[in-house]
Each structure stands twice: as C-alpha cells, then as structure tokens.
C-alpha positions as CSV (number, residue, x, y, z in Angstrom):
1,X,-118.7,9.3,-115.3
2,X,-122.0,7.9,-115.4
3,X,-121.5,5.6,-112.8
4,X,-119.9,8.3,-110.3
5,X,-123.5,9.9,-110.8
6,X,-125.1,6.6,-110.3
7,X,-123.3,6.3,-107.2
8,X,-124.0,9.5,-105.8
9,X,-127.4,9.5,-106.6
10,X,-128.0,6.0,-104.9
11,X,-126.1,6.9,-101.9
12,X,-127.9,10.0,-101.6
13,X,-131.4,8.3,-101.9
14,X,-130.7,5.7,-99.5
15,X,-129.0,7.6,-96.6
16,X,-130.0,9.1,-93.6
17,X,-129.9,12.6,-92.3
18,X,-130.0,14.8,-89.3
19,X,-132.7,17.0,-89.1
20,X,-133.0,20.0,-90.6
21,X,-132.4,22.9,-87.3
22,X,-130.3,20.7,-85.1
23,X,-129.5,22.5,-81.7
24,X,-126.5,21.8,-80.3
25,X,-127.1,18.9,-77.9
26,X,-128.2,17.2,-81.1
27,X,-125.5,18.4,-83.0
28,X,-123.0,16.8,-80.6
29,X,-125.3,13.9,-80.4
30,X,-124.6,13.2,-84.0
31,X,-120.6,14.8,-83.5
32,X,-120.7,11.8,-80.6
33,X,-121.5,8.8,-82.6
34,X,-119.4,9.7,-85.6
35,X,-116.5,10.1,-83.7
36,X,-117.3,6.5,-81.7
37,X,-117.7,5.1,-84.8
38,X,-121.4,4.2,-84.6
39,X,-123.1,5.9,-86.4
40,X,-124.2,3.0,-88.2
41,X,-126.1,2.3,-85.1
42,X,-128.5,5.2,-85.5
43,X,-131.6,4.6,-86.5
44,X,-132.9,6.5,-89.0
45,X,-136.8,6.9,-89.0
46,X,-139.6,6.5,-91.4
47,X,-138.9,10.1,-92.7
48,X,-135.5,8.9,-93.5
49,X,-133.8,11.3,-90.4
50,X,-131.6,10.1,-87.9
51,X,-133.1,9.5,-84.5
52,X,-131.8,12.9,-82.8
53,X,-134.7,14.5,-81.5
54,X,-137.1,15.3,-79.0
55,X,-140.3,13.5,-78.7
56,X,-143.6,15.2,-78.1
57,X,-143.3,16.7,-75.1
58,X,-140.4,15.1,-73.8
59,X,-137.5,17.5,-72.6
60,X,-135.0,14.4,-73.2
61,X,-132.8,14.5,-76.0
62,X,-133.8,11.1,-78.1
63,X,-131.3,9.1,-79.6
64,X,-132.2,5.8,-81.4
65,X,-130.0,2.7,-81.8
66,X,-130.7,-0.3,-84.1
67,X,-128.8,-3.3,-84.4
68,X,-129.0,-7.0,-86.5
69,X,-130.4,-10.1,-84.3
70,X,-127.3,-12.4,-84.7
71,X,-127.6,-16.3,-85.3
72,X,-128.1,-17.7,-82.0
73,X,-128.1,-14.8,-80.0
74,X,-130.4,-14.2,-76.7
75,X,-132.1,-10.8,-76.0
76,X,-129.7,-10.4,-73.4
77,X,-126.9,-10.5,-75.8
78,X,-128.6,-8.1,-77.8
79,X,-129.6,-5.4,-74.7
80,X,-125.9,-5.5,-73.5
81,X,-124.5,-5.0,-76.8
82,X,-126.7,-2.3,-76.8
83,X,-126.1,-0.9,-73.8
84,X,-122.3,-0.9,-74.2
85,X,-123.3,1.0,-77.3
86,X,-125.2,3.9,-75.2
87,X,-122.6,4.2,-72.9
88,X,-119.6,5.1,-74.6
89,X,-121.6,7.5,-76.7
90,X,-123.0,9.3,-73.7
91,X,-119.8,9.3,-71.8
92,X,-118.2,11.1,-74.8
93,X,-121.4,13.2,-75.6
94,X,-121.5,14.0,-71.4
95,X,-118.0,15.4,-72.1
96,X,-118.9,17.7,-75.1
97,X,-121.4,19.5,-73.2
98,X,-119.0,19.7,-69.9
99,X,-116.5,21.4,-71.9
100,X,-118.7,23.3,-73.8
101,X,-120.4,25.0,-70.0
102,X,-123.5,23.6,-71.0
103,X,-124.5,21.0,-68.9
104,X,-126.1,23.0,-66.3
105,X,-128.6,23.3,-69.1
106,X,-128.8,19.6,-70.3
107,X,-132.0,17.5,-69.7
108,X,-131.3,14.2,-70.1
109,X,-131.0,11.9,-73.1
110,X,-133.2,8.9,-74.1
111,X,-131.5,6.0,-75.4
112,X,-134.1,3.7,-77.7
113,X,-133.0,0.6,-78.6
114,X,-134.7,-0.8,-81.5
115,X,-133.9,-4.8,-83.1
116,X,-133.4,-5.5,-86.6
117,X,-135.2,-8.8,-87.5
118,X,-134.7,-9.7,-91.4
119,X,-136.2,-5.9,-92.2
120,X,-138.2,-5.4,-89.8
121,X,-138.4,-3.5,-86.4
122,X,-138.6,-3.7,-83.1
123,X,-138.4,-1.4,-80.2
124,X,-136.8,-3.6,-77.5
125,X,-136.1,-1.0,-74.3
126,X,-135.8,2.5,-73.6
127,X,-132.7,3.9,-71.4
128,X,-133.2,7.3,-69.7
129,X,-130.4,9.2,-68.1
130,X,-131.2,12.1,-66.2
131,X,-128.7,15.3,-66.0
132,X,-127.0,14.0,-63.2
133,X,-126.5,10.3,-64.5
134,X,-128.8,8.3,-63.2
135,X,-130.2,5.4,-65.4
136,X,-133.7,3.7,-65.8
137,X,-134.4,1.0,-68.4
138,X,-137.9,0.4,-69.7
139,X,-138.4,-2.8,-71.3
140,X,-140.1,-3.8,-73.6
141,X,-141.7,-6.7,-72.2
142,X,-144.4,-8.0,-74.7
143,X,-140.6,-8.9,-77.0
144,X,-138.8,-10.0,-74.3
145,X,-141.9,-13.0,-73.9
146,X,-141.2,-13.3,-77.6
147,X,-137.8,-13.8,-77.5
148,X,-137.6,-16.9,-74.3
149,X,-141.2,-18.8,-76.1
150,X,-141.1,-18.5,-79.7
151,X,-139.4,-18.1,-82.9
152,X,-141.9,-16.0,-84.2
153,X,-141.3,-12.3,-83.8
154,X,-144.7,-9.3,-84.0
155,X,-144.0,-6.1,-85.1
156,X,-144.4,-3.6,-81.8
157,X,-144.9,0.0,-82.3
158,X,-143.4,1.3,-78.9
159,X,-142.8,-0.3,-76.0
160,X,-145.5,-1.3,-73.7
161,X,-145.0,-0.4,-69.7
C-alpha cells in the first residue's frame, strides 16, 4: 500500500499539466497530441505546464515540442523529425476545430521546437501556421552554427531572428 502512495505521489510531483482555464483550441491542442500519441513531445515549462498557450501578445495558439539529440544525429534529422511531429498533430487538431464550426474563428498555431541535450534546453525553430495553412519556419540560427562547428552546445533563451 505504501508503495501505491509512493507511486502516486512521485508521478504526481514529476508530471506535467495543462493550464488551469484551457479554452477550447487548447483543449483540443492537448485532445490532439494524446490521441497522436505524442504527448510525450510536449514540453512542459519551467512552471511545470504543458506548452499550450498564448504568448504575450501573440494571438497564435503556442504549442511546444521537445525531443532527445540522438547519437549521431544532424540538426536536420532533428528539425524533420520535428516537423513530421507538428504536422500530424495540426492536421488532426485542423480537423477538430473544422468539425467543431470553429475555424472561422482560429488564429493560427505556433509550433516551438525545443532540443534536449543531456538536460538541458534548446529552442531550435519556431513554425507558424496561419488560419489558412500557410507555413513559416524561424530558425534558430545562433544553434544551427552550433550544431555544423562544434560539439559544444550554449544554452539559448529564444530564438534569435
């Protein structure tokens, strides 16, 4: 019995959650990425919340994906995984809000892609789709020089344009 508590109480202290008033394109945000099965990828933030929000001023719906630097592996290895990872959770998100009639009301989503590098991270690019589906990546370009001249990695706050 004690260790069932144990449990509980670990899992509980080390997880992530969604914020606390969720509207609904962040509800099926989060909906999205459990049903995709990658929900592992969110990344949950320094307040220990998922990364389903808005930004400052932003009017686009944030979502934040982290993934592990693999032995070997390029930083284009790592964008495209990425990327592939975006993709099928906005094509099933896009559907949601379709069938819910709420797109006419949708802003656009930011996808921020953030590295994992033996506990520590990095914010490698930022992918904005608009409404209408149109994509624009923002690099991170300070990390990509990282990545092709050095093995040595510098923590980055956000990415610089």
């Amino acid at each position: 019995m004690k260790s069932i508590f144990f449990f509980l109480l670990f899992s509980s202290y080390f997880s992530c959650s969604l914020l606390n008033d969720p509207d609904f394109y962040m509800r099926k945000a989060f909906e999205t990425t459990r049903e995709t099965q990658l929900e592992d990828k969110l990344y949950c933030d320094r307040n220990d919340k998922y990364m389903i929000y808005y930004y400052k001023d932003s009017k686009y719906l944030q979502i934040g994906l982290v993934d592990k630097l693999q032995k070997k592996e390029n930083y284009g290895d790592v964008i495209k995984r990425l990327q592939e990872d975006s993709a099928i959770i906005y094509d099933v998100f896009k559907q949601k809000i379709i069938v819910s009639n709420r797109a006419n009301n949708f802003n656009g989503v930011e996808f921020r892609h953030y590295l994992d590098i033996d506990d520590t991270v990095f914010m490698l690019n930022k992918l904005v789709v608009d409404p209408d589906g149109e994509v624009q990546m923002l690099i991170n370009s300070q990390l990509r020089e990282l990545f092709n001249n050095s093995n040595t990695f510098y923590y980055t706050d956000d990415i610089k344009y």
